[in-house]
FIVEX-743962 format. One record per residue (C-alpha): residue number from 1; residue in three letters; chain; x, y, z. Coordinates in steps of 0.5 Angstrom, whole numbers, plus 500, padded with zeros to 3 digits. Layout:
<rs>
{r NUM ala A {X Y Z}}
...
</rs>
This chain:
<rs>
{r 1 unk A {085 374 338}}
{r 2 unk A {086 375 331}}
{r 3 unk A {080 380 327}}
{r 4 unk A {077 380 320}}
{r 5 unk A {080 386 317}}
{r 6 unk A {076 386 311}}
{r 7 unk A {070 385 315}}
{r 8 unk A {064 390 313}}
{r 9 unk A {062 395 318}}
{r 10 unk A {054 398 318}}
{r 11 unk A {051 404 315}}
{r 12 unk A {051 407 322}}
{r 13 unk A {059 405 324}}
{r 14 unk A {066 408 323}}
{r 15 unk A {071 402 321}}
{r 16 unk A {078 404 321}}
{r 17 unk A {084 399 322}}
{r 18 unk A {091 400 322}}
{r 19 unk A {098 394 323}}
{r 20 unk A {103 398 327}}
{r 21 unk A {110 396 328}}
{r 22 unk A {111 395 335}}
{r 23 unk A {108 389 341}}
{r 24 unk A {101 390 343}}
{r 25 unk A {103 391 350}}
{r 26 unk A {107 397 347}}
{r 27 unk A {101 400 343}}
{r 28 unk A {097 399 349}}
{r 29 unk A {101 402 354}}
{r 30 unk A {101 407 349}}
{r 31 unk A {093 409 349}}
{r 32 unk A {093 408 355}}
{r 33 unk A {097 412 359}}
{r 34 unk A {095 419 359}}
{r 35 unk A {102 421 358}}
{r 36 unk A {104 417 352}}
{r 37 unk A {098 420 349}}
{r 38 unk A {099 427 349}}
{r 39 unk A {104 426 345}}
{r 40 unk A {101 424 339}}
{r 41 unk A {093 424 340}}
{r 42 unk A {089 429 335}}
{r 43 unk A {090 431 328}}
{r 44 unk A {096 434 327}}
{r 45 unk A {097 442 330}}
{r 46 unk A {092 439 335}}
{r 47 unk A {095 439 343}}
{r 48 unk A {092 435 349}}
{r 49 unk A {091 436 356}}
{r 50 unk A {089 430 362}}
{r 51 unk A {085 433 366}}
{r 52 unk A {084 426 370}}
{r 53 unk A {084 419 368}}
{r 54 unk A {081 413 372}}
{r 55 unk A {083 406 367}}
{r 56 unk A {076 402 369}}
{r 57 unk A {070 399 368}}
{r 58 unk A {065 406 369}}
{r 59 unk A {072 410 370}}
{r 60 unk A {072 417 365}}
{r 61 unk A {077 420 362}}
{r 62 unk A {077 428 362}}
{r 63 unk A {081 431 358}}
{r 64 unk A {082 437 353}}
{r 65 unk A {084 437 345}}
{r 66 unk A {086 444 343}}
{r 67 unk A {086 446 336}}
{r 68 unk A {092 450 333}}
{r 69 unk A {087 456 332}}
{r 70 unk A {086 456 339}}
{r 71 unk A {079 452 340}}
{r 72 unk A {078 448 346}}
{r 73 unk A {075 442 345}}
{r 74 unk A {073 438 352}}
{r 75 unk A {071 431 352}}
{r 76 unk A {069 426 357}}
{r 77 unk A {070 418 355}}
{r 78 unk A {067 413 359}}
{r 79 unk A {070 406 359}}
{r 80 unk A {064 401 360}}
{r 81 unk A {069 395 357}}
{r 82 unk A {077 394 359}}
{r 83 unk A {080 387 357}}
{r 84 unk A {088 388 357}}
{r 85 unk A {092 389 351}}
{r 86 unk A {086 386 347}}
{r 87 unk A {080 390 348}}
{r 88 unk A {077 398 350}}
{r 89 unk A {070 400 350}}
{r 90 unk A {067 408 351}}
{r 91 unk A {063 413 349}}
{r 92 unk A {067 419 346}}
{r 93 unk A {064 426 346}}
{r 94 unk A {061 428 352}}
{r 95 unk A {061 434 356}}
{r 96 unk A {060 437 363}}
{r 97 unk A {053 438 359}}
{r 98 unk A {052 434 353}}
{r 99 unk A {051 427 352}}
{r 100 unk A {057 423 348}}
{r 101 unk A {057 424 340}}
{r 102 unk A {058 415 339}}
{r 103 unk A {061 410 342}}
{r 104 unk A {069 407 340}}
{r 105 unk A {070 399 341}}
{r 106 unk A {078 398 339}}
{r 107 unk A {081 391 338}}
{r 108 unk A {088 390 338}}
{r 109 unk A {091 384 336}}
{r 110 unk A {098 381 334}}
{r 111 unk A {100 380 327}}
{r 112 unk A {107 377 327}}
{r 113 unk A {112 381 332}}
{r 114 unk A {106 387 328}}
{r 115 unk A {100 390 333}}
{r 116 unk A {092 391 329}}
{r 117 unk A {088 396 331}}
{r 118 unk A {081 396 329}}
{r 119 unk A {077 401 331}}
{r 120 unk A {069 401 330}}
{r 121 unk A {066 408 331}}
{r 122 unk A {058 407 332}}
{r 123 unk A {054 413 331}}
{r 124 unk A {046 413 333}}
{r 125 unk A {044 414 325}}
{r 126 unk A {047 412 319}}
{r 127 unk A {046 420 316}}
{r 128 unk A {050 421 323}}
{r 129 unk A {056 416 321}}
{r 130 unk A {056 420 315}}
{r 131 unk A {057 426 318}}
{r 132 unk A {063 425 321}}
{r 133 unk A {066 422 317}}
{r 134 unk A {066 428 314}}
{r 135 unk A {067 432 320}}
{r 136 unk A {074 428 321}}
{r 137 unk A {076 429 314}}
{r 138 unk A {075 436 315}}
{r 139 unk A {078 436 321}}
{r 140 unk A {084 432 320}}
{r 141 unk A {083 427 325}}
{r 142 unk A {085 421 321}}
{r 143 unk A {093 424 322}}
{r 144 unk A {092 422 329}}
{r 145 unk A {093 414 327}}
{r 146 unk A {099 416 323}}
{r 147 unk A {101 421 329}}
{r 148 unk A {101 414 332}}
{r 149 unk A {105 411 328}}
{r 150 unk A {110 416 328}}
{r 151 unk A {110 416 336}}
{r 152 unk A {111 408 335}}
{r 153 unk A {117 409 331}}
{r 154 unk A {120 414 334}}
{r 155 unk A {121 410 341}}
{r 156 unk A {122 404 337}}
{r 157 unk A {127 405 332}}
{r 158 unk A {129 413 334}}
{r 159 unk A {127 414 327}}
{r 160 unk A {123 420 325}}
{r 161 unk A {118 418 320}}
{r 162 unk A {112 421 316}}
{r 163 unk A {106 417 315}}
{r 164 unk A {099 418 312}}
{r 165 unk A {094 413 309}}
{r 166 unk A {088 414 305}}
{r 167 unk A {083 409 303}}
{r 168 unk A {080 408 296}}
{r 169 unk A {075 404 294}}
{r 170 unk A {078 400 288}}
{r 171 unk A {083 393 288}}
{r 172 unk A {089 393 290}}
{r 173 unk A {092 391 284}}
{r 174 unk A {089 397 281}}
{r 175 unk A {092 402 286}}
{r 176 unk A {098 398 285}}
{r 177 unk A {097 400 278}}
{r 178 unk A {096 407 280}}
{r 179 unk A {103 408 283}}
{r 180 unk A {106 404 279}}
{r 181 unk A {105 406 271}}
{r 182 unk A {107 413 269}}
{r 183 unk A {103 415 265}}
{r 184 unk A {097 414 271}}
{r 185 unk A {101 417 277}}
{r 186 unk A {103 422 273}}
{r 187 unk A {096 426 273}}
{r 188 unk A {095 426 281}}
{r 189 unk A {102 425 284}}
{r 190 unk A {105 432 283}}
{r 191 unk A {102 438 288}}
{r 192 unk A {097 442 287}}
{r 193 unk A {097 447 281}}
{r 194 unk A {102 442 278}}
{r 195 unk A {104 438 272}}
{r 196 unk A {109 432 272}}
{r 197 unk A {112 429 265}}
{r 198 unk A {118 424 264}}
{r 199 unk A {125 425 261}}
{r 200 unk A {126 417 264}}
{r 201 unk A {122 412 266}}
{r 202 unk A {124 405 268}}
{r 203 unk A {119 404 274}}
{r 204 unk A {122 396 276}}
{r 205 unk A {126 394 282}}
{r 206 unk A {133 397 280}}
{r 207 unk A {131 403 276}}
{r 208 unk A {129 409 276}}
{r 209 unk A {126 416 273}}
{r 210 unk A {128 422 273}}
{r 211 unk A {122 428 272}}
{r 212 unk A {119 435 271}}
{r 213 unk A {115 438 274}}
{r 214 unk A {111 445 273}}
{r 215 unk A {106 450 275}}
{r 216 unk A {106 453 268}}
{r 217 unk A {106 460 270}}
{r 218 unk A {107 466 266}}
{r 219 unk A {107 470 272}}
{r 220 unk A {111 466 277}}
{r 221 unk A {113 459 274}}
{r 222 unk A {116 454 278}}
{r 223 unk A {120 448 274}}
{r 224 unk A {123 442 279}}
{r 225 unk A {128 437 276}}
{r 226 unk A {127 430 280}}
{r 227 unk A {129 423 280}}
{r 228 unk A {126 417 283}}
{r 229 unk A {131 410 284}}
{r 230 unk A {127 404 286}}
{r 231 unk A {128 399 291}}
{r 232 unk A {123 395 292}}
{r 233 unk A {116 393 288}}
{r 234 unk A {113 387 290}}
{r 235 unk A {106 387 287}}
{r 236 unk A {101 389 290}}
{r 237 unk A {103 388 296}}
{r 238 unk A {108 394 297}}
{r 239 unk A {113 399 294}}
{r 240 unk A {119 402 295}}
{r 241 unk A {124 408 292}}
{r 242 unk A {129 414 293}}
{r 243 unk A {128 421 291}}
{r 244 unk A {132 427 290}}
{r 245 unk A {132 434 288}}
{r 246 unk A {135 434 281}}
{r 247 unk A {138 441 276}}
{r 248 unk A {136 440 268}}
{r 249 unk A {142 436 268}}
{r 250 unk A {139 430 273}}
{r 251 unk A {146 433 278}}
{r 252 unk A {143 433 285}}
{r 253 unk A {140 438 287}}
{r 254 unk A {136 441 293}}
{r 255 unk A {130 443 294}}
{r 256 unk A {128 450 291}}
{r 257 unk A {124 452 296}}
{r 258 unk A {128 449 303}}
{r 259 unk A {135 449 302}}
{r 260 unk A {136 446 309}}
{r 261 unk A {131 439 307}}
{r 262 unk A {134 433 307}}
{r 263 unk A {139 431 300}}
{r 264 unk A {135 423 299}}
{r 265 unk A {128 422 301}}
{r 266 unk A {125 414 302}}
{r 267 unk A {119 412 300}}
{r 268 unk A {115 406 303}}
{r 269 unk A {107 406 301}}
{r 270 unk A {104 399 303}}
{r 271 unk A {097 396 299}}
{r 272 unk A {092 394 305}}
{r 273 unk A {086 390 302}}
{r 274 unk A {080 392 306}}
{r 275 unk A {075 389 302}}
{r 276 unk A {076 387 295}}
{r 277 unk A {074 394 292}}
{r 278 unk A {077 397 298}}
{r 279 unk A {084 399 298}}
{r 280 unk A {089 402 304}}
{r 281 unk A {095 406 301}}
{r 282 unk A {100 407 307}}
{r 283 unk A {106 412 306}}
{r 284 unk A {112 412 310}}
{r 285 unk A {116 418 308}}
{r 286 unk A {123 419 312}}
{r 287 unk A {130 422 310}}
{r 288 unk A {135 417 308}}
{r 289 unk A {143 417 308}}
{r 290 unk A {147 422 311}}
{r 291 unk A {142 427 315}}
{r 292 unk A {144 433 318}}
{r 293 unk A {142 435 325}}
{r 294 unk A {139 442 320}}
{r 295 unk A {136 437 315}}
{r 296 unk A {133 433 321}}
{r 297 unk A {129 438 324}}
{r 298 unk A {126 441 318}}
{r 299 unk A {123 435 316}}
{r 300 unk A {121 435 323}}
{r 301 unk A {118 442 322}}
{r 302 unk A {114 440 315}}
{r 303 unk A {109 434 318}}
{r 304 unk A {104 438 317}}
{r 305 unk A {106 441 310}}
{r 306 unk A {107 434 308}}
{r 307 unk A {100 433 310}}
{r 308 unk A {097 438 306}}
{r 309 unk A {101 436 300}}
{r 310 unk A {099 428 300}}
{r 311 unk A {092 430 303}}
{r 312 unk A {092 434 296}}
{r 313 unk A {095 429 292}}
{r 314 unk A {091 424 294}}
{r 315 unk A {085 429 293}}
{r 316 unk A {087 428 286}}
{r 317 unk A {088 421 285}}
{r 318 unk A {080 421 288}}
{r 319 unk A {079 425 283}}
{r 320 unk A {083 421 277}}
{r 321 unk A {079 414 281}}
{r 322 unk A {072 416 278}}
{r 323 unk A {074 418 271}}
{r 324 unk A {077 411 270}}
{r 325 unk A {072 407 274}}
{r 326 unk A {066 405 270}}
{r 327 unk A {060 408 274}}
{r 328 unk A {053 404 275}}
</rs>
């Protein structure tokens, strides 16, 4: 069963898809089994407790999300269609004394040795699609798919990973362009409050970069020394690099706030053409080389800061997006 990614959801719906590199019986299984969920169900901070889980036509899942603040967010799904390894349909959102908030149609599908996942989100209205696609931003609640891919690799691979994805709504060549012209990345990639220039950029397969960055503080300035090597640009399609802290000197260094943080990193952002002014940008983000147990475990610590920082950056390409695009 093959789906139409580029398919253009109604005002009233939520479309998300997402390519996961696992067999689809894996994924299934993966949703399907309460246990497996609650490894990476919810946006990250989020925990999830089962309460009973009845896999039918008519069937319910009870269950309670609990937010890293101590909320709990109980829900009821009903399922109303099961097709193994190919299709779920339920209404999420409901409790004990209200109704569910939208109904969840999710395909998968086998591409290659890869799963694709599209998941429709149908609302009544499209006021009140547009609303929670504002609540799960704010929520966080896109991370539960790049949780899910972390889970996939980590079983798969025994690899601890970090992923995330964003949406944008230009070409992908363009966002291509994006992250692979200095002079463009180098006005939304940085953290938040800081400001990126280049001693050397040679951006090809083979080459490498090496940068400062800085947050131009009088009070209490912090300057960072980088270099990025690349691996892999294949246009528009995908592109890979290493990157290390470095002195002034361009010698290795660590990082200035987390000494124990992993020496290289390994960065593989993936273009997904969604429609032909729609582009999903996936980043995988995993230690490379020698890794120490320590180094290991910080990383792993850091999902939700790294989360924060790409959620920041990718604020500002947002922002870099509509100073560049002509507007109607």
């Amino acid at each position: 069963m093959s789906q139409n990614p580029k398919a253009q959801a109604k005002a009233n719906e939520i479309r998300l898809v997402r390519l996961y590199d696992a067999p689809v019986d894996m994924v299934w299984d993966a949703w399907t089994d309460p246990a497996q969920a609650a490894q990476w169900w919810g946006p990250r901070g989020f925990t999830l407790t089962t309460h009973s889980k009845d896999l039918r036509v008519g069937g319910t899942w009870r269950y309670t999300m609990h937010g890293p603040d101590g909320t709990d967010y109980p829900n009821i799904a009903t399922y109303h269609e099961i097709e193994q390894h190919q299709k779920l349909v339920y209404d999420h959102g409901a409790t004990e004394l209200t109704p569910p908030l939208f109904r969840v149609t999710v395909l998968f599908s086998t591409v290659g040795k890869k799963t694709q996942m599209e998941m429709t989100m149908a609302l009544a209205t499209a006021e009140a699609a547009a609303e929670t696609r504002k609540f799960i931003k704010q929520a966080g609640g896109d991370a539960t798919w790049d949780r899910f891919a972390e889970y996939l690799a980590e079983q798969i691979e025994h690899k601890e990973r970090f992923v995330i994805n964003r949406s944008f709504d230009t070409s992908i060549d363009f966002m291509y362009d994006l992250w692979t012209q200095a002079e463009q990345f180098s006005k939304w990639l940085p953290p938040t409050g800081f400001t990126m220039s280049f001693i050397r950029a040679d951006i090809r397969a083979g080459g490498s970069s090496f940068y400062k960055m800085t947050n131009g503080s009088s009070e209490n300035n912090v300057t960072m020394y980088g270099r990025a090597a690349y691996l892999e640009m294949d246009k528009p399609n995908r592109l890979v690099y290493t990157q290390q802290f470095c002195d002034a000197d361009e010698n290795i260094s660590r990082h200035p706030m987390s000494p124990t943080w992993p020496e290289t990193m390994l960065t593989t952002v993936q273009f997904t053409e969604e429609t032909p002014d729609r582009t999903r940008v996936t980043v995988t983000w995993e230690p490379h080389g020698a890794v120490t147990a320590e180094e290991l475990e910080t990383f792993m610590k850091a999902r939700g800061g790294m989360t924060m920082g790409w959620t920041g950056s990718f604020d500002k390409l947002e922002s870099h997006l509509e100073t560049l695009l002509p507007t109607s």
